[in-house]
C-alpha positions as CSV (number, residue, x, y, z in Angstrom):
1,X,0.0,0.0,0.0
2,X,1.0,3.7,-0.6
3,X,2.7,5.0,2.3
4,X,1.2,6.7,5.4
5,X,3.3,9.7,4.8
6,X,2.5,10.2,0.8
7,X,1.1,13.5,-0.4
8,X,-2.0,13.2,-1.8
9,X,-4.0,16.1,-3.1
10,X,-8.0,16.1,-3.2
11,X,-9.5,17.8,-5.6
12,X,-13.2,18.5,-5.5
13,X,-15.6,21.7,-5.5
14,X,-17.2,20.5,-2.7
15,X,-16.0,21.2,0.9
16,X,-18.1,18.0,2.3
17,X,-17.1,15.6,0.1
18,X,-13.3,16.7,0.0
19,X,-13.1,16.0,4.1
20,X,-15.6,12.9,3.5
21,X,-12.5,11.8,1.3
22,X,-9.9,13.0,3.5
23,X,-11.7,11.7,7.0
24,X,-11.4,8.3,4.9
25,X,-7.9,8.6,4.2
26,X,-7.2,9.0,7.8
27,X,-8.8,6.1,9.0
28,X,-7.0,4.3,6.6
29,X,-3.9,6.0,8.3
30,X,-3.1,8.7,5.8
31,X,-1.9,11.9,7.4
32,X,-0.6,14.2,4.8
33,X,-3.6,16.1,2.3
34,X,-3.2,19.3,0.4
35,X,-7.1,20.2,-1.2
36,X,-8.0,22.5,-4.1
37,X,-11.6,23.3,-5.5
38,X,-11.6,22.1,-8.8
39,X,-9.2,21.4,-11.9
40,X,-7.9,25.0,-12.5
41,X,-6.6,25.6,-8.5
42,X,-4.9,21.9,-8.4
43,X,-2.9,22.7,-11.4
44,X,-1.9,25.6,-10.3
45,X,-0.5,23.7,-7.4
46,X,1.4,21.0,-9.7
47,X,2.7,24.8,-11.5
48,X,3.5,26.0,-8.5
49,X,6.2,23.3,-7.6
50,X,4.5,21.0,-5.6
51,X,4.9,17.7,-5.7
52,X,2.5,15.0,-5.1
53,X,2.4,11.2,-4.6
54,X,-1.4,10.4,-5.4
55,X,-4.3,12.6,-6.5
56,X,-8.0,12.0,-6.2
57,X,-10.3,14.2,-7.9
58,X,-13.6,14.5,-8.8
59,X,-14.8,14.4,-12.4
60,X,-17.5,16.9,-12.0
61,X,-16.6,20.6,-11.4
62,X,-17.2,24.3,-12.4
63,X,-14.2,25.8,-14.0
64,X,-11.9,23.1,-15.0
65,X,-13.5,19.7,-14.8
66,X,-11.2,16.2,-13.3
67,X,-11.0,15.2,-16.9
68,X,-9.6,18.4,-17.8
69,X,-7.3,18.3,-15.0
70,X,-6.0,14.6,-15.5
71,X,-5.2,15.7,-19.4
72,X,-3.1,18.8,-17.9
73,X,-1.8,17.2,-14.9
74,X,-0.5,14.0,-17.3
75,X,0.8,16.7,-20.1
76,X,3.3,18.4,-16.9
77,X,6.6,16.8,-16.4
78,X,7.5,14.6,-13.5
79,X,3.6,13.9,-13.1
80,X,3.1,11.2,-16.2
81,X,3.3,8.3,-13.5
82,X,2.1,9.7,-10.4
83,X,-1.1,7.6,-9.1
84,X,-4.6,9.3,-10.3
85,X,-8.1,8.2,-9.1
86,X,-11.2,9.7,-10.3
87,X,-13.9,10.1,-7.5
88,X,-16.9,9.8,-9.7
89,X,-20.5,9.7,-9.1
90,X,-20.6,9.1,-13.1
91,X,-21.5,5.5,-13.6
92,X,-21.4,5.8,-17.2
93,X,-18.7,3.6,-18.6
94,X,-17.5,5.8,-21.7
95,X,-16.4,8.8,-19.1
96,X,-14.6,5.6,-17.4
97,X,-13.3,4.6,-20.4
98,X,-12.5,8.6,-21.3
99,X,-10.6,8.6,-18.0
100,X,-8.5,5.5,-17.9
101,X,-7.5,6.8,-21.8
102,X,-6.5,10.1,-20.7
103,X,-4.0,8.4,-17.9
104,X,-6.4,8.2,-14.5
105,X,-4.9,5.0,-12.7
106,X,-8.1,3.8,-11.0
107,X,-11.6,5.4,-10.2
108,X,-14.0,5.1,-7.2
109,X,-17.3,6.0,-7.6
110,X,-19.6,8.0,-4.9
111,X,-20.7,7.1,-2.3
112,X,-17.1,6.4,-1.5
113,X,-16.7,3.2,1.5
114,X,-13.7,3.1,3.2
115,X,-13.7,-0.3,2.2
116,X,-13.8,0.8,-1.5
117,X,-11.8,3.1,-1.5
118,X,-8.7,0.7,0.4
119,X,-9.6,-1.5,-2.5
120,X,-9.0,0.7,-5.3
121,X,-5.9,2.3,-3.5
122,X,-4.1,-1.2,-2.9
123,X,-5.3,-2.3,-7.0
124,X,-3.7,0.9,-7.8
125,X,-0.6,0.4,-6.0
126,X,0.0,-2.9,-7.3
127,X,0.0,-1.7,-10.9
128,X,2.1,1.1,-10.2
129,X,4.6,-1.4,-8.3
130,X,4.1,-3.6,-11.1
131,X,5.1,-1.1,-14.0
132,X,8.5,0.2,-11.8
């Protein structure tokens, strides 16, 4: 599994779903979150210099969507391999298939478990273990 002490930035536009997502993460004994509001304010992050050992982000938001921000985030250097999960309420399988195109490593959809989500985070890190 992905260790306690990776940085993982949330992206979402909403505040309730960002600590639902971050409360999760701690339970599953996470400690280190940096959260933007939607597409446009993480990549401005990734600009800015920060680094980043997972994301999660949401697919649906105002300004600059998640698949917006995957394309831009995948397009930056030194982020082509970095663990990305789309947290989705979108069951419809061509966004999945949109996503996992554009580079997304995994996807959860919402309601997210903590169960679920330990299970897409320990798929995930097998592949990317895998592909090192």
């Amino acid at each position: 599994m992905f260790d306690s002490k990776s940085k993982i930035l949330v992206v979402d536009d909403s505040v309730s779903m960002r600590m639902t997502v971050i409360g999760l993460l701690k339970e599953l004994g996470f400690q280190n979150f940096t959260e933007a509001g939607n597409g446009n304010q993480a990549y401005d992050l990734v600009q800015a210099g920060q680094k980043f050992d997972l994301v999660l982000s949401d697919h649906n938001m105002p300004e600059c969507t998640g698949l917006e921000f995957l394309k831009k985030f995948r397009a930056h250097d030194g982020c082509k391999a970095i663990p990305f999960l789309m947290v989705t309420s979108e069951t419809e399988k061509g966004m999945i298939v949109q996503a996992v195109q554009l580079g997304a490593s995994n996807y959860v959809t919402k309601p997210v478990t903590k169960d679920a989500l330990k299970s897409k985070l320990e798929a995930t890190f097998a592949r990317v273990s895998q592909a090192k």
